[in-house]
DOBAFI-610211 format. One record per residue (C-alpha): z, x, y; residue in three letters. Coordinates in pm, 1 decimal. Example, Ala and Ser with C-alpha at 12.3 -4.5 7.8 and 13.67 -1.06 7.14 Angstrom:
% residues 2
- 780.0, 1230.0, -450.0, Ala
- 714.0, 1367.0, -106.0, Ser
//
This chain:
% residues 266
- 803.7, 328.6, 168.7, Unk
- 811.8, 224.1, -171.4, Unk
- 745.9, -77.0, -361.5, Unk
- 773.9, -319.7, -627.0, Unk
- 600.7, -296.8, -820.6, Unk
- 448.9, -5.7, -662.1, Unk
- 400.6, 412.0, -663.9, Unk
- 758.6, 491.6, -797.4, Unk
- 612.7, 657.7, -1108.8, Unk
- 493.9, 885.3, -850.0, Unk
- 758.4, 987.2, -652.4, Unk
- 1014.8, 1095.4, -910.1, Unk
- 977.2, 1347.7, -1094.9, Unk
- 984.8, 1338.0, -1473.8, Unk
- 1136.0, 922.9, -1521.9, Unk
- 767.7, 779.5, -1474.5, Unk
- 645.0, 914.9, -1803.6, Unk
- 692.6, 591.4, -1974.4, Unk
- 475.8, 424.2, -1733.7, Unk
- 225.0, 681.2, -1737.6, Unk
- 221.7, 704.2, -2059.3, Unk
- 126.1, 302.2, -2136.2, Unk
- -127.0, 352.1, -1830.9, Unk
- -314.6, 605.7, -2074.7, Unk
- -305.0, 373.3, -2346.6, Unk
- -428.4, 102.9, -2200.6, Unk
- -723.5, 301.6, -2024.6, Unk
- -846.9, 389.6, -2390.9, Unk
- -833.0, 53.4, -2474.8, Unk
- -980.5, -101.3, -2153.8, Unk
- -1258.1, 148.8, -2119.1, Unk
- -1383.4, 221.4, -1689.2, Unk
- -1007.5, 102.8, -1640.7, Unk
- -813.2, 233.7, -1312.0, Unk
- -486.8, 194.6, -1156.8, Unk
- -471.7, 106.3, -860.0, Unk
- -313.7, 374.0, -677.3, Unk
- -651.7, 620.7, -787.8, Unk
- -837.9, 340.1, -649.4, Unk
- -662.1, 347.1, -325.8, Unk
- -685.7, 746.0, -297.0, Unk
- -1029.4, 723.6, -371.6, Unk
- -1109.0, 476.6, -70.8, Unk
- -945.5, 696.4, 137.0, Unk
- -1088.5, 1042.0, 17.0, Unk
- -1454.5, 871.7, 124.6, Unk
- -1368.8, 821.5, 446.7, Unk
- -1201.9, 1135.1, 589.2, Unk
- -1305.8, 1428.5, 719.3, Unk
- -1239.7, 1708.8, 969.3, Unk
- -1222.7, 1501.6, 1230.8, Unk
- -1088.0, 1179.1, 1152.0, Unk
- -790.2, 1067.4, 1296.6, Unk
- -520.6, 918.0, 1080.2, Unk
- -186.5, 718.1, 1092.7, Unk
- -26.3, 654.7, 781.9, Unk
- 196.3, 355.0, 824.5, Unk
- 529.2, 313.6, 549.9, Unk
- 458.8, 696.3, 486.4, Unk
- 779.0, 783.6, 381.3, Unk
- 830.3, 1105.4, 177.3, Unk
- 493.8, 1063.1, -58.8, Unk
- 233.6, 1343.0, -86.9, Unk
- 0.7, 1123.8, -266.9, Unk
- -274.4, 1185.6, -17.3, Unk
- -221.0, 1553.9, 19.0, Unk
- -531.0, 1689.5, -94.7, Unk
- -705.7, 1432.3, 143.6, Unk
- -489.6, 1437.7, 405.6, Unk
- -514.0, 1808.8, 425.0, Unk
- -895.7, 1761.7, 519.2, Unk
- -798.7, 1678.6, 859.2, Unk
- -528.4, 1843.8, 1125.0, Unk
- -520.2, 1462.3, 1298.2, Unk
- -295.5, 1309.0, 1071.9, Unk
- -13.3, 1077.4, 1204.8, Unk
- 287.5, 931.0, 948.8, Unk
- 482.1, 653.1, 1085.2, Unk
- 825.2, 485.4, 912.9, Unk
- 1089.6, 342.5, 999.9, Unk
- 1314.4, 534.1, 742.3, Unk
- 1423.9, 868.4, 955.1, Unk
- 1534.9, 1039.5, 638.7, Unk
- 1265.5, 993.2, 413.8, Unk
- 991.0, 1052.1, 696.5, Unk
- 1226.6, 1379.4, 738.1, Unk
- 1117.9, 1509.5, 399.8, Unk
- 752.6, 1458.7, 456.0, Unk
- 544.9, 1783.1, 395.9, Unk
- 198.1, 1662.3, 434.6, Unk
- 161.7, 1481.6, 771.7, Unk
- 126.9, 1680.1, 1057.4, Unk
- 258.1, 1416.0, 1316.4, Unk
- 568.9, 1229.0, 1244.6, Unk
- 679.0, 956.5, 1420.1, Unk
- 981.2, 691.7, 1330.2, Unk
- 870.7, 307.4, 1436.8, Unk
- 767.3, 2.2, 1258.9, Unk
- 418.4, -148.6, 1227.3, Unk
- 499.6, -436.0, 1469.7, Unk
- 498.0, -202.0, 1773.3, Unk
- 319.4, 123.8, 1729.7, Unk
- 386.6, 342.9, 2003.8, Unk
- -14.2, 484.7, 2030.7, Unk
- -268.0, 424.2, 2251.9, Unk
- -511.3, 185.9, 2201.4, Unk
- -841.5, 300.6, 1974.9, Unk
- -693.6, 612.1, 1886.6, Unk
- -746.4, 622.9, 1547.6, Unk
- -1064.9, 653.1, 1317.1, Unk
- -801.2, 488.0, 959.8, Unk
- -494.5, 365.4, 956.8, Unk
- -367.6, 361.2, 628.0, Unk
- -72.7, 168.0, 473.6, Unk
- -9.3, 198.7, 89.1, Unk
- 323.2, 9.2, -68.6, Unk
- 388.6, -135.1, 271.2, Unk
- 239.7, -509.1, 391.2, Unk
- 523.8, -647.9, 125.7, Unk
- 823.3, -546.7, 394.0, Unk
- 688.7, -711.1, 686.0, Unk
- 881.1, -920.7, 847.5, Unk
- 605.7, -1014.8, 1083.6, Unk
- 266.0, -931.7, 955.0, Unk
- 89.9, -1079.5, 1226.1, Unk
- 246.2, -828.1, 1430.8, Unk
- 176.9, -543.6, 1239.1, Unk
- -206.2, -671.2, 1175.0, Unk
- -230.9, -725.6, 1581.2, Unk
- -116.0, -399.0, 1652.2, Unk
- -330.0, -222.1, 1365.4, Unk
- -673.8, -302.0, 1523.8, Unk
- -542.8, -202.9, 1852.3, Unk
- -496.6, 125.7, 1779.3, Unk
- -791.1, 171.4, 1587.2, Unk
- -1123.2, 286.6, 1710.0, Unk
- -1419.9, 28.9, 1726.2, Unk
- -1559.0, 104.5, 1374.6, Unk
- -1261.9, 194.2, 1247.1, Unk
- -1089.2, 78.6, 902.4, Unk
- -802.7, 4.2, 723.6, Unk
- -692.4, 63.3, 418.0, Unk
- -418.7, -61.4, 211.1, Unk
- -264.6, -121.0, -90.2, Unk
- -7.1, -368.7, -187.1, Unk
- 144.0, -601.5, -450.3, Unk
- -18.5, -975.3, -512.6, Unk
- 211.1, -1265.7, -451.0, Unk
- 77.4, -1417.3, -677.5, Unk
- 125.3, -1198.8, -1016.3, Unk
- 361.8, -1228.4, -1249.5, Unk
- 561.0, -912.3, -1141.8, Unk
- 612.2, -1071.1, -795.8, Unk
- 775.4, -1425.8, -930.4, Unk
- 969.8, -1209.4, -1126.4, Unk
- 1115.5, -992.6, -845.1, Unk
- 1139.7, -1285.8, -597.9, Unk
- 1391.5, -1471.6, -821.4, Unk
- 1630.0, -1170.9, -851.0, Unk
- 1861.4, -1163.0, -564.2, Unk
- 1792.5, -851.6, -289.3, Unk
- 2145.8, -693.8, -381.2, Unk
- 2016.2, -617.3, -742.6, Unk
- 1746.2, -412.2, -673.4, Unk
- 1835.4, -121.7, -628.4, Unk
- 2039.3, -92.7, -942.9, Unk
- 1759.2, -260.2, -1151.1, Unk
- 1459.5, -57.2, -1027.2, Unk
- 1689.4, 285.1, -1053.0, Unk
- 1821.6, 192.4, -1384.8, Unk
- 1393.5, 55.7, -1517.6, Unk
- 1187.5, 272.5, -1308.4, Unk
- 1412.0, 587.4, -1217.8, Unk
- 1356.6, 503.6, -849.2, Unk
- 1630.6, 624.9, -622.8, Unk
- 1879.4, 316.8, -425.3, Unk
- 1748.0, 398.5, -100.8, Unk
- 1385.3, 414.3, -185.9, Unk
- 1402.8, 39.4, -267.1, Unk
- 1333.7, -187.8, 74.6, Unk
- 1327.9, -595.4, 100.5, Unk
- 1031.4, -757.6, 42.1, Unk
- 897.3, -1081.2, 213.0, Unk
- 571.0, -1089.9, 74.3, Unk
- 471.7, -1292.8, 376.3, Unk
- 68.4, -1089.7, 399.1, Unk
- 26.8, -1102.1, 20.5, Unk
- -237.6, -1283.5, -82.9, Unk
- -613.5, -1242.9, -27.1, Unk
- -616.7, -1574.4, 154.1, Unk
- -339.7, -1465.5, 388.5, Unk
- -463.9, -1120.6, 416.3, Unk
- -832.6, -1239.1, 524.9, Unk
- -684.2, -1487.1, 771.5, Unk
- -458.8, -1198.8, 939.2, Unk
- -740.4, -981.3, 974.0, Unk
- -932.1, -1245.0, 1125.8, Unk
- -766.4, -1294.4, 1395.4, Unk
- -746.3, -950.1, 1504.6, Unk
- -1103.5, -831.9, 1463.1, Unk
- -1112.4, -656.1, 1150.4, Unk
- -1385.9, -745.6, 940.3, Unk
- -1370.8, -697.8, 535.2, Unk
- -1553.9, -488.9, 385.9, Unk
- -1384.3, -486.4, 13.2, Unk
- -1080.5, -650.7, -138.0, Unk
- -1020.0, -550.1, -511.4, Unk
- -768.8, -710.8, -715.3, Unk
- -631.7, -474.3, -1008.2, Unk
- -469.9, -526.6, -1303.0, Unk
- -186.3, -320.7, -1436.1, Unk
- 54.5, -398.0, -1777.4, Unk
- 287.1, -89.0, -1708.9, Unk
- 549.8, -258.5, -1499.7, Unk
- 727.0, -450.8, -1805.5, Unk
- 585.1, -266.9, -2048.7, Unk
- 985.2, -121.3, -2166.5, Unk
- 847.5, -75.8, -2510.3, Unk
- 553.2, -145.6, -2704.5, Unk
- 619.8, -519.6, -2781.2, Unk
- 628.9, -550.1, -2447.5, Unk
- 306.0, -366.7, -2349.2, Unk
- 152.1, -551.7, -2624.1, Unk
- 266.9, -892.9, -2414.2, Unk
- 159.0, -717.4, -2117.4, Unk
- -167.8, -618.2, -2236.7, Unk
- -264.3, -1010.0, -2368.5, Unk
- -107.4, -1130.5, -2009.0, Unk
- -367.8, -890.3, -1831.5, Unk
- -625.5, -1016.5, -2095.5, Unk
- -572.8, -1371.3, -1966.9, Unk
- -606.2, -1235.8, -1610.5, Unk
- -923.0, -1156.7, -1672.4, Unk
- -1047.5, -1447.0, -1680.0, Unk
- -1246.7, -1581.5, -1378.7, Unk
- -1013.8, -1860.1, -1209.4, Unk
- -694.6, -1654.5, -1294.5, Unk
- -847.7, -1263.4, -1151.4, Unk
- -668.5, -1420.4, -812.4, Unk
- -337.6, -1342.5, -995.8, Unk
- -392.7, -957.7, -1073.2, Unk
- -79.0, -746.1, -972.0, Unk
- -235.0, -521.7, -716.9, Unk
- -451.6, -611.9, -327.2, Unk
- -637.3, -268.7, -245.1, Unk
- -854.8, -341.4, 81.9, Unk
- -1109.5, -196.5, 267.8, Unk
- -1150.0, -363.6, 631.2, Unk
- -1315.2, -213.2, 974.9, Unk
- -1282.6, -302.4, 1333.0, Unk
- -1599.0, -487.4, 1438.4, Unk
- -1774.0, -243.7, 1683.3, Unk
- -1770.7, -487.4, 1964.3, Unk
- -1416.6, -496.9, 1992.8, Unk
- -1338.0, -237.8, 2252.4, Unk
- -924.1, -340.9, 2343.8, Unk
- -637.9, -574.0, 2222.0, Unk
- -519.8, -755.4, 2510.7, Unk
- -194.3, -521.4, 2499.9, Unk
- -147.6, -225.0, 2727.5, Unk
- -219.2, 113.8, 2594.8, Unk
- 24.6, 321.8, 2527.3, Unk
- 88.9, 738.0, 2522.7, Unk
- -95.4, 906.3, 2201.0, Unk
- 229.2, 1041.9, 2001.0, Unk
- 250.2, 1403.7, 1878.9, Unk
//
């Protein structure tokens, strides 16, 4: 899947120079400066190996995670988009479902990752229920996703669903059936800790990241967006950076979720 505001700048080829290019800028002026999605990748690049089983939830069509994901001949890509898992040339095991009901055993999985995905859920508690039951005791997962409460999120929330596709194709060069609803329902570290929670996963890191690309149009703007991200560095506002990039495990005592297992896919 993708997102807003999200990994479109990597997905199509060529449009996301403008955002890439005030990314650069702004790491020469914010020295030790990420984005997020490098963040994410790197998370994920210290935790597999040869034989770690993976399941990529909301994996579309991205190949972000190629280089990592090529470590490993276990990896598992799950979306409910049938065309754009279709396209997928990375993950070895392709499955079409939703995160609500994932059709694997239980503790089958060393990471389940989800990146640009905990925004569309309809029912996150769901998703987060069925997560830890298919991962292994000791097992994490990691995710990225857009903060509720940034900026960039009021701002999408109070244009009607019908308008985005036009608007992100026409800003961000992202193609009208690469943009999904979002519900924003899991995001905020508050409602992400409780979720997790309940379901056994204990956290381990939850990084909140600041980005000014997404309205930076031209450099007036990225000047504005540069001050806002200046302001959102300051302690009692960090809770309002654009970007949730979490690192949680299944507690080692939990063995099984009270649902049945189910067939290993693939």
């Amino acid at each position: 899947m993708v997102l807003v505001p999200g990994e479109e700048t990597l997905k199509i080829g060529g449009f996301p120079n403008r955002q890439e290019r005030y990314r650069a800028e702004y790491r020469l002026r914010k020295p030790g400066w990420q984005d997020s999605l490098s963040l994410y990748v790197e998370l994920v690049e210290r935790v597999v190996g040869p034989e770690t089983w993976v399941l990529d939830i909301g994996c579309g069509h991205s190949d972000v995670l190629r280089a990592v994901y090529e470590r490993t001949p276990h990896t598992y890509g799950l979306d409910p988009d049938a065309p754009a898992l279709a396209l997928n040339t990375v993950i070895r095991h392709k499955v079409v479902g939703r995160a609500e009901s994932l059709p694997f055993a239980n503790d089958t999985f060393d990471l389940v990752t989800c990146a640009w995905v905990l925004e569309h859920l309809e029912q996150p508690e769901s998703a987060f229920r069925e997560i830890a039951r298919v991962l292994k005791p000791g097992g994490r997962f990691l995710f990225l996703t857009p903060n509720v409460w940034n900026y960039n999120a009021w701002i999408i929330r109070s244009v009607p669903h019908r308008f985005h596709a036009p608007l992100t194709q026409k800003l961000y060069g992202r193609q009208p059936q690469d943009t999904y609803r979002v519900y924003y329902r899991s995001n905020s570290p508050r409602r992400i800790e409780r979720l997790a929670r309940a379901v056994g996963l204990e956290r381990e890191q939850l990084l909140l990241n600041g980005d000014p690309s997404y309205i930076s149009f031209n450099r007036p703007l990225f000047a504005f967006a540069c001050l806002l991200e200046n302001v959102l560095d300051w302690g009692p506002l960090r809770g309002a950076r654009v970007h949730l990039i979490g690192s949680y495990r299944k507690s080692q005592a939990e063995s099984e979720q009270e649902s049945s297992p189910r067939d290993r896919q693939g």
